[in-house]
C-alpha positions as CSV (number, residue, x, y, z in Angstrom):
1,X,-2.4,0.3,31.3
2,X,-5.3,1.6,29.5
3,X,-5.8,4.4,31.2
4,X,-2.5,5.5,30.6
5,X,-2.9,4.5,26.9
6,X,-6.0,6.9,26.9
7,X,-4.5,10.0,28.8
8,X,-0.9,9.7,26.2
9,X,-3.3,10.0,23.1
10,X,-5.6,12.7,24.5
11,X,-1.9,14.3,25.1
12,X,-1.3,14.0,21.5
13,X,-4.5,15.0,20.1
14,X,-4.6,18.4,21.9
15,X,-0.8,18.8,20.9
16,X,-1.9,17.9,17.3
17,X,-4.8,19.8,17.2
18,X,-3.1,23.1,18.9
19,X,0.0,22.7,16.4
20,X,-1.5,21.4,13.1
21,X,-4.6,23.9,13.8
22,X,-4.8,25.8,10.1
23,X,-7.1,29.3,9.9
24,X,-10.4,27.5,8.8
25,X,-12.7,29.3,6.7
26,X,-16.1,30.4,8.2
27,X,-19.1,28.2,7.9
28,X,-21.3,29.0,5.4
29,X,-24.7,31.0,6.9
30,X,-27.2,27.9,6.5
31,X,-24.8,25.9,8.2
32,X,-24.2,25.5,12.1
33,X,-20.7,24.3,13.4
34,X,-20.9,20.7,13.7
35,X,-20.0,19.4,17.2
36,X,-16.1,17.7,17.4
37,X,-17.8,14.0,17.7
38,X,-19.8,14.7,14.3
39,X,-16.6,16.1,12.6
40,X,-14.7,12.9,13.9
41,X,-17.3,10.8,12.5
42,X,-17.8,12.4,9.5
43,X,-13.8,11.9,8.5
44,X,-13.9,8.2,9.8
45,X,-16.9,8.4,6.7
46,X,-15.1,10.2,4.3
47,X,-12.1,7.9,4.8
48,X,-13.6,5.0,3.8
49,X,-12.8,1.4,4.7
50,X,-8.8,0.9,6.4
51,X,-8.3,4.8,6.2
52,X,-7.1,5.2,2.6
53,X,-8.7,8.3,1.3
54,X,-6.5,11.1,0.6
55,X,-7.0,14.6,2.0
56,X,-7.6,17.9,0.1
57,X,-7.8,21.2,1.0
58,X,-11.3,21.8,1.1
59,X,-11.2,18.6,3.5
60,X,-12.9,16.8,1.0
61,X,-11.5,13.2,1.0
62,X,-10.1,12.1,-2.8
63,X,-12.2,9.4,-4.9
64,X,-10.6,6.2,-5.1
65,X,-10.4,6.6,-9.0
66,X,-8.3,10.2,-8.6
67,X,-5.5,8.4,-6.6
68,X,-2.7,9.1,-8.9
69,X,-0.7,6.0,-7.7
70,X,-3.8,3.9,-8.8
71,X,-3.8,5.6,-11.9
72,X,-0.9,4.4,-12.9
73,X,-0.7,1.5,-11.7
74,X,-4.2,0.8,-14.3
75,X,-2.8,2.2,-17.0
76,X,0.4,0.1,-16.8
77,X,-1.7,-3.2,-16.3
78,X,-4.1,-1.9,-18.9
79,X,-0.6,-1.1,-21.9
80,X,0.4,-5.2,-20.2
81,X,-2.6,-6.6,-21.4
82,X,-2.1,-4.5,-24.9
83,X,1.3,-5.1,-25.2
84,X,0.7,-9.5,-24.3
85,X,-2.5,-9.3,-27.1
86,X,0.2,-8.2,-29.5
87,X,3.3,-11.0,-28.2
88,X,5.3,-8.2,-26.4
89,X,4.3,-8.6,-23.1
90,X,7.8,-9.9,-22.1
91,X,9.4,-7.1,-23.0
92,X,7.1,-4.3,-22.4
93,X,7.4,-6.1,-18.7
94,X,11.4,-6.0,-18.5
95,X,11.4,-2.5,-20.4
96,X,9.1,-0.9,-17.8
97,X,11.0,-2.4,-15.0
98,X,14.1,-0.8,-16.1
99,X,12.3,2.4,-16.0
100,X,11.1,1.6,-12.6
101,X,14.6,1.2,-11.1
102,X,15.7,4.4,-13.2
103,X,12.6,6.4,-12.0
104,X,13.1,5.3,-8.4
105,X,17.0,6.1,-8.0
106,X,17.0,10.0,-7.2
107,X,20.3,11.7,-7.8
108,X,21.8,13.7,-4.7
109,X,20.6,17.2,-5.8
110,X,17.4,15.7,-5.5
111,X,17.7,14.9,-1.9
112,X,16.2,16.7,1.0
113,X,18.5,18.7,3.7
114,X,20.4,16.1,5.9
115,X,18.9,13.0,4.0
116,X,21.7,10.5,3.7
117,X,22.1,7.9,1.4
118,X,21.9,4.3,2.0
119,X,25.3,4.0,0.5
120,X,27.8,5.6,2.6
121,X,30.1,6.6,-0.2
122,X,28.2,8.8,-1.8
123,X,27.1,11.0,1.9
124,X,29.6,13.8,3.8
125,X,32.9,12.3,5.4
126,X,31.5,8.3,3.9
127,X,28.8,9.0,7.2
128,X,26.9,5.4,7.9
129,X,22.6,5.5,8.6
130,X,21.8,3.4,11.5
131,X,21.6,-0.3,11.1
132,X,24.7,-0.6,8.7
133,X,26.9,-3.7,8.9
134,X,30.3,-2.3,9.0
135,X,33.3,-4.8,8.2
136,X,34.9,-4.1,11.7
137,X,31.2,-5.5,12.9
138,X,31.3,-8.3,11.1
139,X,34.4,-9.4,12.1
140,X,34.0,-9.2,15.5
141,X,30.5,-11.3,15.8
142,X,32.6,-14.0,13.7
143,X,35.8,-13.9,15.9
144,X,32.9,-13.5,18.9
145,X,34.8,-10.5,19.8
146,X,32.9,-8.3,22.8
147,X,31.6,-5.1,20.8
148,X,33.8,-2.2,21.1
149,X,33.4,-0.2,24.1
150,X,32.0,-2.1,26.4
């Protein structure tokens, strides 16, 4: 089984590297091409611990203090403590989880080609995404009716 293991991801790493393979610009002249195992080695590095970092274009890995999700997720905790110091902490908290809800909800012009939304209504011809308990469904496994077609 291992083997196997080992010759499907060799599979995908020459797919990935032959497909995802961008124009890279020339080394500079004081520097020699670095052998594949270095360049593996040196992303695993640049990485950091469980594979967080973010990449750039350069191939320089982000800081873990330019993270934008971090970011903000500091500053909110930081305008908490601010907002608690002052005896508003209760309502900064239900305030900013309103905008939460209103920041994730995306409106359907904002949705990408053939995206559909979790609630049927609002896709083409009321079309369902996989996993959906329909009524019809429901019914059935409580009469412990066999499922349709088969």
């Amino acid at each position: 089984m291992s083997a196997a293991v080992e010759r499907r991801l060799a599979r995908f790493r020459a797919t990935r590297g032959s497909t995802a393979a961008a124009p890279r610009p020339a080394e500079p002249p004081g520097r020699a091409a670095a052998p594949p195992e270095a360049a593996e080695g040196q992303r695993a590095v640049a990485a950091g611990p469980g594979g967080g970092a973010q990449a750039r274009p350069g191939g320089v890995a982000a800081p873990v203090w330019a993270r934008p999700l971090l970011l903000k997720v500091l500053l909110w905790a930081v305008l908490l403590a601010l907002f608690a110091e002052l005896e508003l902490g209760l309502p900064y908290l239900v305030l900013s989880g309103l905008y939460w809800m209103y920041a994730g909800t995306r409106g359907p012009a904002e949705r990408r080609r053939g995206e559909l939304s979790a609630y049927s209504v609002f896709n083409p011809g009321c079309a369902a995404i996989a996993g959906t308990l329909t009524a019809e469904q429901l019914e059935r496994e409580l009469h412990y009716r066999p499922a349709a077609g088969r």
